[in-house]
C-alpha positions in Angstrom: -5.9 -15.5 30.1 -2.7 -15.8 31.7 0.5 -13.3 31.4 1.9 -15.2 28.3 -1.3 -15.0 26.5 -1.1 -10.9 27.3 2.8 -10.5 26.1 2.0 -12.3 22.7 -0.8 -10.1 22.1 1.0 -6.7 23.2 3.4 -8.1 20.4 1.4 -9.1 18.0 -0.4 -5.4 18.8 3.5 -3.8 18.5 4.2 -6.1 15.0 1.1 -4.8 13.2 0.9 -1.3 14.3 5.1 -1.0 13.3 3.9 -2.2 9.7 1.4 -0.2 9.2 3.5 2.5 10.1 5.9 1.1 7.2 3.2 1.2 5.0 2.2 4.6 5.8 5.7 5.9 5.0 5.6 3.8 1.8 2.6 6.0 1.0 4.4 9.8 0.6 6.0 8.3 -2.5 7.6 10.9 -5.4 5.3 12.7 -6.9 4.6 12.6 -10.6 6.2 16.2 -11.3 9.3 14.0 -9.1 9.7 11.5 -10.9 9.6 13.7 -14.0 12.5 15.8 -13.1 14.2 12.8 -11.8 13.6 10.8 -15.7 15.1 14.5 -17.2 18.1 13.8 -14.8 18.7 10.9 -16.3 18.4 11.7 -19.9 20.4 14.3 -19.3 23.2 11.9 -18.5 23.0 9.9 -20.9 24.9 10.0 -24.2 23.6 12.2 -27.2 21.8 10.6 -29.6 21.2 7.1 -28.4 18.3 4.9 -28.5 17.7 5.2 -24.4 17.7 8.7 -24.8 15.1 8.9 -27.6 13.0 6.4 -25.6 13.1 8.6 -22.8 12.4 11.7 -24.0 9.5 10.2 -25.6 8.3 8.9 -22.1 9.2 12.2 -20.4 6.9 13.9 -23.2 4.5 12.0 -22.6 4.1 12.4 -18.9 4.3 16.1 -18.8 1.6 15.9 -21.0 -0.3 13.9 -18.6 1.0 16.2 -16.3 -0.6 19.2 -18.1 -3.9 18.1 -18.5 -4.0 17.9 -14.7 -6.1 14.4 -14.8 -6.2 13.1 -11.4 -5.0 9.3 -10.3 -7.3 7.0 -10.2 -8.8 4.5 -7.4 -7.9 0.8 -7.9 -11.7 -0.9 -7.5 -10.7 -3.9 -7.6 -8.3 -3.8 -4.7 -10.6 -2.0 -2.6 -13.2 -4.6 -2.9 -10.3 -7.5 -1.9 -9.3 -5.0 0.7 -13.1 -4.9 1.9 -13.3 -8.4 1.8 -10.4 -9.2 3.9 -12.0 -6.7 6.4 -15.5 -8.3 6.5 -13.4 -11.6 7.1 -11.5 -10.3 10.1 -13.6 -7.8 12.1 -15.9 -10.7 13.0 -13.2 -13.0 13.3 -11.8 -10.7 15.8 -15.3 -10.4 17.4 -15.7 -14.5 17.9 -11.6 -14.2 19.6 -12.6 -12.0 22.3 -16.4 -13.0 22.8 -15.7 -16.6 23.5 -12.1 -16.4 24.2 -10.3 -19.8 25.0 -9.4 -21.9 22.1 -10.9 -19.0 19.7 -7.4 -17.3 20.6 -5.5 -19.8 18.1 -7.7 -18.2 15.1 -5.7 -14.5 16.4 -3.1 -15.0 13.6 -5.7 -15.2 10.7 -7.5 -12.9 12.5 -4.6 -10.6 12.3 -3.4 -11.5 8.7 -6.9 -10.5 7.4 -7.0 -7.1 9.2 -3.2 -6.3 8.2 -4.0 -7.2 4.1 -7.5 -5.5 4.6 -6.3 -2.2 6.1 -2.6 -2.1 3.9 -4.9 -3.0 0.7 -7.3 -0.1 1.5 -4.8 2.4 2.0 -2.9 1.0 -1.0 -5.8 0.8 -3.5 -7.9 4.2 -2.5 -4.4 6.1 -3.0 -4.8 8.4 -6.4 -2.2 7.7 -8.8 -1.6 6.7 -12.3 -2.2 2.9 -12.8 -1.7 1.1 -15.7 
């Protein structure tokens, strides 16, 4: 492995840790009790009487009902399983790059792109919050 090999990987390394720091931020989202008071907001400026505002305070209704029954979030399965998938595809993937090296080193960009979706779909799908 020469020095070019080593400064594409150190930035490759740099790339993926800088977005899942992006992701991580993306994460510490509004709350629901948030977004609530921000929906109130904008009911509040909206002109009496008019369909938008009926609409709204029928959603807003709704959700501090939600909101009052204190249900929790829930999981996406689904997207933990693709997440899990995409990581059983790229931890050995990664394992076969370093082990045998060489040409194995041209599979490091799916390699990467199936540890980036698996680890951003994880954190993404085990997240508690109201899904549809």
């Amino acid at each position: 492995m020469d020095t070019q090999d080593i400064v594409g990987l150190i930035i490759t390394a740099i790339g993926s840790i800088a977005a899942l720091l992006e992701v991580a931020r993306g994460m510490r989202r509004s709350s629901p009790q948030d977004r609530l008071l921000k929906e109130i907001e904008i009911r509040n400026a909206l002109h009496a009487n008019s369909d938008t505002q009926r609409a709204l305070d029928k959603r807003i209704h709704e959700q501090a009902l939600v909101l009052s029954e204190g249900k929790p979030g829930q999981r996406d399965p689904i997207g933990i399983g693709t997440a899990v998938a995409f990581l059983v595809l790229g931890i050995p993937t990664v394992g076969l790059i370093i082990v045998n090296g060489g040409w194995w080193w041209l599979s490091s960009p799916i390699a990467i792109f199936l540890l980036l979706f698996g680890v951003v779909g994880l954190f993404e799908s085990m997240a508690r919050k109201e899904r549809d």
